[in-house]
C-alpha positions in Angstrom: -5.6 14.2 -12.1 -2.8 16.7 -10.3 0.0 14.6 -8.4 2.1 16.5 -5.8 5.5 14.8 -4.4 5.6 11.9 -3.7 3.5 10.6 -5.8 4.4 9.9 -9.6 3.0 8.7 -12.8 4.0 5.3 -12.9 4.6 2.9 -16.0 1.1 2.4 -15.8 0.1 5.6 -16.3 -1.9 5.2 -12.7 -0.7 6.9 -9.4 2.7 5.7 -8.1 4.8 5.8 -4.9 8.9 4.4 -4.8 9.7 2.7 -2.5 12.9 2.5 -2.7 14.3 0.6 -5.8 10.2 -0.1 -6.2 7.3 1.2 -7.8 3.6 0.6 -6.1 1.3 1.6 -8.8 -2.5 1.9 -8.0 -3.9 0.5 -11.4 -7.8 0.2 -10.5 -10.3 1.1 -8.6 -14.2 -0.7 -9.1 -17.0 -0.3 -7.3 -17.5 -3.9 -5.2 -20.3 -6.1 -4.1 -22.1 -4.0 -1.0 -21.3 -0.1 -1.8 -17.6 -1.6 -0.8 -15.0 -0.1 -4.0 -12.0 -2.5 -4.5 -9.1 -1.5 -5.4 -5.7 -3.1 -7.7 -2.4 -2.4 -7.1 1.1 -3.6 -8.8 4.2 -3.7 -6.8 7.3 -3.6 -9.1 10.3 -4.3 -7.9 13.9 -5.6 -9.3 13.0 -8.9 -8.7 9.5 -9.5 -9.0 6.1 -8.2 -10.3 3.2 -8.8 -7.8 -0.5 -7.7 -8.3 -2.8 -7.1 -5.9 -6.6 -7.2 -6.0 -7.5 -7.8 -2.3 -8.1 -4.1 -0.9 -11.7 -3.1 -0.4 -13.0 0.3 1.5 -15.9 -0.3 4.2 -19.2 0.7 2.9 -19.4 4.1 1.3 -16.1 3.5 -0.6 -12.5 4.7 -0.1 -12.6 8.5 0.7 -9.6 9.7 -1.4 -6.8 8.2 -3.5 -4.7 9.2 -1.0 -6.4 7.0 1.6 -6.5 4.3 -0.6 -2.2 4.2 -0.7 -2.6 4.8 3.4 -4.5 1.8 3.8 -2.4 -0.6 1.8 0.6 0.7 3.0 -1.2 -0.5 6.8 -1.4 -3.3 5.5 2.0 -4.1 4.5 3.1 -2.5 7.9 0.7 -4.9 9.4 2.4 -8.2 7.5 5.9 -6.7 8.6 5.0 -6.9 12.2 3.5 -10.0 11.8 6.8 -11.1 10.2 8.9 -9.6 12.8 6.7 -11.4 16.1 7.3 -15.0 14.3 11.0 -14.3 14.0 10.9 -13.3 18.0 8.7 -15.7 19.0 8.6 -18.6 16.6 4.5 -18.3 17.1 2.1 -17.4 14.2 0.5 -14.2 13.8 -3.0 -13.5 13.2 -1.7 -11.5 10.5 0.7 -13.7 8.5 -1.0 -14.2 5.6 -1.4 -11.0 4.3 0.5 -11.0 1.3 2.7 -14.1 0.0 6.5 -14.7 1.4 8.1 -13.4 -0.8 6.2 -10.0 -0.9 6.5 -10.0 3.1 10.1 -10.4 2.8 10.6 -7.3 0.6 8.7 -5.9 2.4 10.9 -6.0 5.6 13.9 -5.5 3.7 12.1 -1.8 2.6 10.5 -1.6 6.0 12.2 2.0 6.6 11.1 3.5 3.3 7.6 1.9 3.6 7.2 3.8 6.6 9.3 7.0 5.0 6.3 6.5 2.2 3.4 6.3 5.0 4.8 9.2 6.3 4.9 11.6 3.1 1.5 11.0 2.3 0.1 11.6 5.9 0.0 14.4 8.4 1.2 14.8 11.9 -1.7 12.9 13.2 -1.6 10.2 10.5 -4.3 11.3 8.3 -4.1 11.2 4.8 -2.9 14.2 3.0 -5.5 14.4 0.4 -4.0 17.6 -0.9 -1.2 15.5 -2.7 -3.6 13.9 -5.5 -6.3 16.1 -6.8 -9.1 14.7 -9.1 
């Protein structure tokens, strides 16, 4: 496997992105129930360790490890938006139980350089950049 900036080898020795003081390592990938893969990720951060198991692709499986960073990357932009509509409206979000509190709330603390991150691994139109890993 041939990583291009940003990505890194991580501890792991998986795929890896900082985010900021943070490392998101993607440490597995299975094929799921259904044709559906499922994919494992570790966030590493100063204060915590936090693994992730809860990705899957639609049927046909994910199209490129590129895509599968994209889409859990939406996801964590998805949690901080949730996050950031309860603060303004004191109303739940359909979409606040994404990850656990305390991964939300690092999450909006790193909000910038999650979306710094979404945006070095995608082009202008917000596809992924599949160039950047090669397998």
């Amino acid at each position: 496997m041939l990583l291009k900036s940003p990505f890194i080898i991580g501890s792991t020795l998986s795929p890896a992105l900082k985010i900021g003081d943070s490392t998101l390592h993607l440490t597995d990938v299975q094929l799921a129930e259904q044709g559906r893969d499922q994919a494992t990720f570790l966030l590493v951060t100063p204060e915590f360790e936090y693994v992730d198991d809860k990705l899957r692709s639609g049927v046909g499986g994910f199209q490129s490890t590129v895509s599968i960073f994209e889409s859990f990357l939406g996801f964590m932009q998805a949690a901080i938006e949730a996050a950031e509509y309860e603060m303004r409206t004191g109303r739940e979000s359909d979409n606040s139980g994404l990850f656990p509190k305390h991964v939300v709330e690092w999450a909006l603390e790193h909000k910038d350089a999650i979306e710094m991150a979404i945006c070095d691994i995608t082009d202008e139109d917000g596809v992924p950049n599949e160039s950047l890993i090669e397998e």
